[in-house]
C-alpha positions as CSV (number, residue, x, y, z in Angstrom):
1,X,-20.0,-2.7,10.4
2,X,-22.7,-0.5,9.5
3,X,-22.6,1.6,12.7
4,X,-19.1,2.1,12.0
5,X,-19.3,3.3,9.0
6,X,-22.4,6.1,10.1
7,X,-19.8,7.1,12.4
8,X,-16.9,7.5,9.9
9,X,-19.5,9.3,7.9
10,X,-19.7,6.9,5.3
11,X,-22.5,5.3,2.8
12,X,-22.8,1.8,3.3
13,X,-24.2,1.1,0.1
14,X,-21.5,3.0,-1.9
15,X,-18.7,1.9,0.8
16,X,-15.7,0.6,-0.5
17,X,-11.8,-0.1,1.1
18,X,-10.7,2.6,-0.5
19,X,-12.2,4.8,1.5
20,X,-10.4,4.2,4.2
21,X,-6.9,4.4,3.2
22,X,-4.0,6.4,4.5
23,X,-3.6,7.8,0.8
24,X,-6.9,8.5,-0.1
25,X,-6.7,11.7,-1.9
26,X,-3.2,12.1,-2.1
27,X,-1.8,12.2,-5.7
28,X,-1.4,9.1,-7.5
29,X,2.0,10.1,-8.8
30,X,3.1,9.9,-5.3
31,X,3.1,6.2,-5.6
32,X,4.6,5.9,-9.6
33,X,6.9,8.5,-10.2
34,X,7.7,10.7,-7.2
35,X,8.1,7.2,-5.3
36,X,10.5,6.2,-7.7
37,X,12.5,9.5,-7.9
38,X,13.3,9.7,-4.3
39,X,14.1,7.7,-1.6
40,X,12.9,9.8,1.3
41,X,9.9,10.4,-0.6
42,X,9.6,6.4,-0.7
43,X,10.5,6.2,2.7
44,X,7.7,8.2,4.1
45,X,5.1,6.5,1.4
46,X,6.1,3.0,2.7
47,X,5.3,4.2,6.6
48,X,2.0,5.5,5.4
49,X,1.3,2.0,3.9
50,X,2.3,0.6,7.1
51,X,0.1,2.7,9.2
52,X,-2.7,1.9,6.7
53,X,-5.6,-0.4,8.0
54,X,-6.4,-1.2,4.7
55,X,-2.7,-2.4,3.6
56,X,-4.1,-6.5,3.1
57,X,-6.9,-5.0,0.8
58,X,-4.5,-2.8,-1.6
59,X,-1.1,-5.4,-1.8
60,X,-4.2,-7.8,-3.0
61,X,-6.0,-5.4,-5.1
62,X,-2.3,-5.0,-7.0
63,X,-1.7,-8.1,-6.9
64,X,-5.0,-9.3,-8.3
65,X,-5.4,-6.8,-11.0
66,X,-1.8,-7.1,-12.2
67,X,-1.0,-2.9,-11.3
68,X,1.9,-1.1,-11.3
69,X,2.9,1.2,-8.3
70,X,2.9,1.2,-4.7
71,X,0.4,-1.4,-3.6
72,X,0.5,-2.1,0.2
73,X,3.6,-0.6,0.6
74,X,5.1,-2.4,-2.2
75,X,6.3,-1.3,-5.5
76,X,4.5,-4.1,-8.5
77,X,5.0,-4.2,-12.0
78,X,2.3,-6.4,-13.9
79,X,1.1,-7.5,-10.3
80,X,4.9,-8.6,-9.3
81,X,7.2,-7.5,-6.5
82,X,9.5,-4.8,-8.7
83,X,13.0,-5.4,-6.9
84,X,14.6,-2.4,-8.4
85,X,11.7,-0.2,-7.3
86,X,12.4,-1.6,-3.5
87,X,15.6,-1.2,-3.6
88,X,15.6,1.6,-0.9
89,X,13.9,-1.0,1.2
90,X,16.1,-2.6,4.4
91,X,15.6,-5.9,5.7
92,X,13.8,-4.3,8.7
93,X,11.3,-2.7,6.1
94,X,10.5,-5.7,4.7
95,X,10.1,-7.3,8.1
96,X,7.5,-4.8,8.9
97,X,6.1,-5.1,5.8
98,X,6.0,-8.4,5.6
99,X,4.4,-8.9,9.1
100,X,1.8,-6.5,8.3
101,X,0.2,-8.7,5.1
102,X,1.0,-11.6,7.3
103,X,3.0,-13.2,5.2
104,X,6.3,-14.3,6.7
105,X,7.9,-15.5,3.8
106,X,10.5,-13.3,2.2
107,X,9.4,-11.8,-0.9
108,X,13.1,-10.4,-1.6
């Protein structure tokens, strides 16, 4: 892990996921109130997440820590799947979704 990290340019001793997500250093109203504004903004926030190699790490972070926002490409209240938030959502984005935490399970 370590050489990977060199390579990437990061400190392994002050390393952490989010260092290596799709968002990192975008605006963090891009995932509260833009998201929620406007579905093609949403749209576009949700295939970042799903290009993310850190997706597992952030849903669980959310999850854990009871956040509100996007949080591997879902919208959470309090640490909760916000239905109203994912409305946008079709059942092939929650199959991607899904697949990607590795959960098969519907969350709808």
């Amino acid at each position: 892990m370590s050489d990977l990290l060199d390579k990437l340019g990061l400190d392994k001793d002050r390393f952490r996921w989010q260092d290596l997500a799709a968002c990192n250093g975008l605006p963090t109203d891009y995932f509260f109130d833009k998201y929620e504004e406007d579905a093609i903004h949403a749209a576009t926030i949700d295939a970042m997440c799903l290009s993310c190699p850190v997706l597992k790490n952030c849903h669980k972070t959310g999850i854990d820590n009871a956040e509100v926002g996007v949080w591997g490409g879902i919208y959470l209240s309090n640490g909760k799947v916000d239905r109203s938030r994912n409305m946008h959502k079709s059942q092939e984005d929650w199959r991607l979704i899904l697949e990607a935490l590795g959960v098969y399970d519907t969350i709808q």
